[in-house]
N, C-alpha and C positions, 0 to 999 in steps of 0.2 A: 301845436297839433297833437290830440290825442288820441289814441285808439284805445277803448275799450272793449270787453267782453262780455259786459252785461248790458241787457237792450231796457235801461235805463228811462225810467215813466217820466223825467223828468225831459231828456232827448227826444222820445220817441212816442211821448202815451197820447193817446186822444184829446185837443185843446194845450200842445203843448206849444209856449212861444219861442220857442228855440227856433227862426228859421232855417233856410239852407243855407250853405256856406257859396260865396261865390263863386268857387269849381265849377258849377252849374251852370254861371254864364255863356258858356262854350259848348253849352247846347242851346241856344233860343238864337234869334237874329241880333246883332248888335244896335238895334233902336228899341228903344224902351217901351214903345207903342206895341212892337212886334213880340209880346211876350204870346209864352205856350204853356201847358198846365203842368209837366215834369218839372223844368228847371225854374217856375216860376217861386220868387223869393218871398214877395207879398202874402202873405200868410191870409190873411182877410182874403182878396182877390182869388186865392188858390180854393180857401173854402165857399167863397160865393158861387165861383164855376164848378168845383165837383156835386155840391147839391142842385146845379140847374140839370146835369148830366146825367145821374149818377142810379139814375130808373133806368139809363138805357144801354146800363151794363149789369144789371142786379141779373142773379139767380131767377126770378121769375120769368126777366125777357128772353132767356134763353133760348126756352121755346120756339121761339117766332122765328131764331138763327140757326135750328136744328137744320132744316132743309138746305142750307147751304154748304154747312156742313159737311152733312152725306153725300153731295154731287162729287164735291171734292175727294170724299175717301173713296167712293165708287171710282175715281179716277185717280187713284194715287196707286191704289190696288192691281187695275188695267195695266198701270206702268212697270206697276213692277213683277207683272208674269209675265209681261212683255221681255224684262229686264233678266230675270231668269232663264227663258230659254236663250240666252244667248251666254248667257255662264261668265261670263267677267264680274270682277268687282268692281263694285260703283259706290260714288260719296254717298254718302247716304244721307250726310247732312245736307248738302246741295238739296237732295230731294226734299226732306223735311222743310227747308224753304222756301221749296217750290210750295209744298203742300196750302203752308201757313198763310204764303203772299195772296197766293188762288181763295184760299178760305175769307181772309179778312179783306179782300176785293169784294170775293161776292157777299159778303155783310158789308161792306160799307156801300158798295155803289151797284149792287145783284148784277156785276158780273164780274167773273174770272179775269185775272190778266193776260192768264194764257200760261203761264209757266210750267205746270202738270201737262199740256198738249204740247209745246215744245222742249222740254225738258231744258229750258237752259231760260241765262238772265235777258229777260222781256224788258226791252229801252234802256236798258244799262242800268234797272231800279237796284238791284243789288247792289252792282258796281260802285252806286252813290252812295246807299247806306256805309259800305264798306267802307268807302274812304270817307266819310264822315265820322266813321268811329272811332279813329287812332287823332283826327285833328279835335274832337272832340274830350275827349281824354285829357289831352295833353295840353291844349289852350286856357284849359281851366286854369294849370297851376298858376299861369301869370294872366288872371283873367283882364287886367287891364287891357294886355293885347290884344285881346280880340277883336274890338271897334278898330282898329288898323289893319290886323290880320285879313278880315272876313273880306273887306274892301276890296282887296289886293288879291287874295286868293280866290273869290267868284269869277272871276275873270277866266284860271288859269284851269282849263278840261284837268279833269280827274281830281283835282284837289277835292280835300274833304269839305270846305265852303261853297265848292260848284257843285258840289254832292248835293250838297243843304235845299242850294238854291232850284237843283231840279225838280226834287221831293216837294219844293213849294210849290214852285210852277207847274206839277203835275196835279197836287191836290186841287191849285185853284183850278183847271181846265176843267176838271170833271165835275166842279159844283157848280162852274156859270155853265157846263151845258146839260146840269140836270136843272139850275133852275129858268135856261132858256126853253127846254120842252116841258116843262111843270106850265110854264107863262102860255105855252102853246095850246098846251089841254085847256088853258083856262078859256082861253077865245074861243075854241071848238068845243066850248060845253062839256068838257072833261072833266075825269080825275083820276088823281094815281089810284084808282080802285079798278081803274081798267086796264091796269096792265095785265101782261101774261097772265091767263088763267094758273093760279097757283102757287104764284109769283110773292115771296112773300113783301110786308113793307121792309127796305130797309134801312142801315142806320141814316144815311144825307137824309131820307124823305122824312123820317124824324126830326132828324134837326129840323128841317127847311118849315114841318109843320110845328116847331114850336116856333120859330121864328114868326109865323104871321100871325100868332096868339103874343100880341104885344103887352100881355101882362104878365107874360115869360122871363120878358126881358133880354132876347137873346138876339143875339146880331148878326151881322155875316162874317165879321172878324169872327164868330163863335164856331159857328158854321165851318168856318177853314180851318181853325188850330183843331177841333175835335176831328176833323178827316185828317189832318195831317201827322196829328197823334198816332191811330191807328195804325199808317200805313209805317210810319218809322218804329212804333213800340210793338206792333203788332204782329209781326214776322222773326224777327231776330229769335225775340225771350220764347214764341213756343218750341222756335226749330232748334234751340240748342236745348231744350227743355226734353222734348219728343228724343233727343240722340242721347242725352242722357240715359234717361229709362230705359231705351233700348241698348247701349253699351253695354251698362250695370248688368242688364235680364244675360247679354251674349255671354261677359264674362261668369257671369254665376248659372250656370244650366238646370242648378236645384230650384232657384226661383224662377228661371223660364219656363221648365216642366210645369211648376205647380200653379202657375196662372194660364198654363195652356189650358191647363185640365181643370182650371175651374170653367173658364172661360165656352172649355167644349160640354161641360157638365149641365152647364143653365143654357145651351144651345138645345142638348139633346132633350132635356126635359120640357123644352117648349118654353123655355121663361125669358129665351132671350131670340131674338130672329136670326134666321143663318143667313140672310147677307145686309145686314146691316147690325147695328150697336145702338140703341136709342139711350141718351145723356140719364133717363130714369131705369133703364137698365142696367147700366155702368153702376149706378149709385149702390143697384144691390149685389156687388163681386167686392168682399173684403180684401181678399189678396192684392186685385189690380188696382185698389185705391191705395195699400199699403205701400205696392210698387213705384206708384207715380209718387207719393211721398217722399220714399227712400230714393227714388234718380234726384230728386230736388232738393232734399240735402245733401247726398254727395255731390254733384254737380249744379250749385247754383247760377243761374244763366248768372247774373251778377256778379262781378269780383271784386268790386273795392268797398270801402266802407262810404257808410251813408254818412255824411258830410253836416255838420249843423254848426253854429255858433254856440256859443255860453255869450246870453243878456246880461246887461247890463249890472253890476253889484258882486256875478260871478255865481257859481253855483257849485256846492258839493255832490261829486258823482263819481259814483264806487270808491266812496270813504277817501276819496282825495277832492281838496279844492281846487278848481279850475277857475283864473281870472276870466273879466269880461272879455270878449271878442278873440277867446280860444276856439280853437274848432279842434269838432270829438265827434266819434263817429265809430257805430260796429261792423266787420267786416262778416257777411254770411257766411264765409268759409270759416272764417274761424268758430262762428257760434255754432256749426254745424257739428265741427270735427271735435268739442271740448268733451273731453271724457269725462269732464267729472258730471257733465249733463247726459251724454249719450254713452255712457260707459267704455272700459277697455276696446268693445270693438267699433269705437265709433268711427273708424277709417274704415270698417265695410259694411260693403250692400247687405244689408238683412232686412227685410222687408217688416219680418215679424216684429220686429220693436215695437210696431205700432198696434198691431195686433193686439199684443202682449200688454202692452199701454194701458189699452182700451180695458181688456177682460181685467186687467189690475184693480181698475174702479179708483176712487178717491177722485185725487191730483193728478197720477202723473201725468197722464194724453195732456191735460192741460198745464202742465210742467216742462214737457218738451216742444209744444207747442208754442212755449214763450220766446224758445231760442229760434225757432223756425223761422224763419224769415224770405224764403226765398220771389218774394214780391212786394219786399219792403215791410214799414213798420205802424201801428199808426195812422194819423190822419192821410200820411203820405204812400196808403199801401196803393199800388198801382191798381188804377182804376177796372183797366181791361181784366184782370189777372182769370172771372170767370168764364171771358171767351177764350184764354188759353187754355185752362181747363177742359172745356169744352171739345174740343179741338184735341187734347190726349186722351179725354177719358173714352173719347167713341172711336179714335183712330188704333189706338195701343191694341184694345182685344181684340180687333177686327186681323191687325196682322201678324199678330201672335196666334191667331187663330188658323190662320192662311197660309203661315209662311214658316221657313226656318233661316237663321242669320247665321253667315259663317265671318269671322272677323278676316282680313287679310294678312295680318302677322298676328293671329292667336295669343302669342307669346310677350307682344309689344304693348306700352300703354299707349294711347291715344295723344297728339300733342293739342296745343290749342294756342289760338290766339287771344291775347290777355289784355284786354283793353278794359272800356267799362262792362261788357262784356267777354266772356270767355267762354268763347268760340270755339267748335273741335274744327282742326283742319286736315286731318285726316282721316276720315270715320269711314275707312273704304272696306265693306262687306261684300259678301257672293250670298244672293238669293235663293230659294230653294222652295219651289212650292209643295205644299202639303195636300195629301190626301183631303176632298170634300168630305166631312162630315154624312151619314147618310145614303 
């Protein structure tokens, strides 16, 4: 097993045959039938499914998931002047979960789970994730176990394979009963064009209509694993993502100031709306993009290294040869934190780097952008990464804009839990709401 520090074309670059290492097995179900697109090994397979998908996560669809969105931050927002006048501190990662779960509910199935209106874990969805994460982890090392493990441990309430098995059983429920009333429209002369006035399409009714265009090729096996992708990748990486930013901004107050104030700047001059953030207005605040940069390489939701084999013959990588059937792999934290790429102060928040980058010209943006990784690498960069996007770049200035954060031990660092993600589990702030604009 290797770790290196360079993100390696030969490991990592587009059309590279290096697959993943089997650590991954201990995240898909233990029958071969039942694979998913994360940990899938099959490199062929993995690329046939991200090009069937892979429209209905691009930067252009965006659009059409804006509106779900903003119900969401109109309602995260509620919570939290709610939350303020009551003056205690509160997780604020919890919330940010809340937020995520609610968002990528109403993009995948246009409706909420309810998490934002009760503030707490809706059917125990967290609960599963959660304990699916440390079994997931850690079954990898001896992935042989797993086909025995998974058996045994579905059975046992709270285990991280009973976890697994909810998450499935919940994605299937909600695709046979959107494609049981899709079936129903069809006899009453329907179509999903008559739902809710306003209502936009969303991701299942995509799937379901490329599925009855059979020269798609797409199945209901296809249909399940991309809902059930979403709901498991789809919440964790923005909500540790969104605590990042917001940590970084609490502890450095010169960088909260100066995104408050851009952010109040393109409100007051009419360039950006005062109660909402639109995804093409976000694109023009250099700061708040620098921000959400700089939270995701100090804090990559990610913490271990991305996992791959050396084929067959063996391959030279970073001027050492590694035999066949080595596994080598870079760890985001490390490529974040290497000074000789992000300079002496690469262990802090400074937004500007990127700024800075940028007005430099030539190379560098695209120089430090090589070590960047914090949504993988490659053909293997996670598919969603621009609905998480999405989901920071309109949520961040709205409550940077709204609000003020006090951390609850100032002085303290935050801890976290360190699995394949790294999770804050104390992220407990006091609310403070700001003066409206106006």
């Amino acid at each position: 097993m290797y770790s290196i520090i360079e993100p390696d074309k030969q490991v990592y670059g587009v059309g590279s045959k290096m697959r993943k290492s089997d650590w991954y097995e201990g995240w898909k179900h233990p029958s071969p039938d039942r694979w998913t697109m994360f940990p899938d090994r099959d490199i062929k397979r993995h690329n046939d499914t991200r090009k069937k998908f892979q429209n209905l996560y691009a930067l252009s669809t965006l659009k059409s998931y804006e509106q779900y969105v903003d119900d969401c931050a109109v309602i995260f927002q509620d919570r939290l002047r709610e939350l303020a006048v009551r003056g205690h501190s509160i997780d604020m990662g919890h919330w940010f979960q809340c937020y995520a779960f609610d968002v990528i509910g109403a993009i995948t199935y246009s409706k909420r789970f309810g998490f934002l209106d009760q503030g707490k874990d809706v059917d125990g969805i967290i609960q599963a994730l959660d304990s699916n994460m440390p079994y997931s982890t850690l079954v990898g090392i001896y992935a042989w176990l797993h086909p025995y493990l998974y058996q045994v441990l579905q059975r046992i309430p709270g285990s991280g394979a009973a976890g697994r098995q909810k998450l499935m059983n919940f994605t299937q429920t909600n695709k046979d009963t959107r494609e049981a009333q899709r079936k129903a429209w069809d006899l009453e002369g329907k179509g999903i064009e008559e739902k809710a006035e306003g209502t936009p399409e969303d991701f299942l009714d995509k799937l379901l209509d490329m599925k009855r265009d059979e020269q798609k090729g797409v199945t209901d096996y296809h249909c399940f694993i991309m809902g059930l992708s979403n709901i498991i990748a789809g919440s964790d990486t923005t909500a540790v993502s969104l605590s990042a930013v917001l940590y970084y901004l609490i502890k450095t107050p010169r960088a909260m100031q100066k995104l408050r104030e851009e952010v109040r700047s393109r409100t007051e001059q009419g360039l950006c709306e005062p109660d909402r953030v639109s995804f093409q207005d976000s694109q023009e605040m250099p700061y708040l993009q620098a921000c959400i940069k700089e939270g995701l390489r100090m804090h990559a939701a990610v913490g271990l290294p991305l996992w791959r084999v050396v084929n067959e013959g063996g391959a030279e990588i970073c001027g050492e040869f590694l035999p066949a059937g080595s596994t080598v792999g870079i760890n985001g934290w490390v490529a974040h934190r290497n000074q000789d790429v992000w300079g002496p102060d690469a262990n802090e928040f400074r937004p500007e780097r990127w700024i800075e980058a940028e007005k430099e010209g030539g190379d560098k943006l695209k120089y430090l952008e090589k070590y960047y990784l914090p949504f993988g690498l490659g053909s293997r960069t996670c598919i969603g990464r621009h609905i998480s996007y999405l989901e920071m770049t309109k949520l961040v200035p709205q409550i940077v804009r709204n609000f003020d954060f006090e951390l609850q031990r100032p002085d303290a660092e935050w801890s976290c839990k360190n699995y394949w993600f790294v999770k804050p589990a104390d992220f407990y702030v006091r609310v403070k709401r700001l003066e409206k604009q106006g």
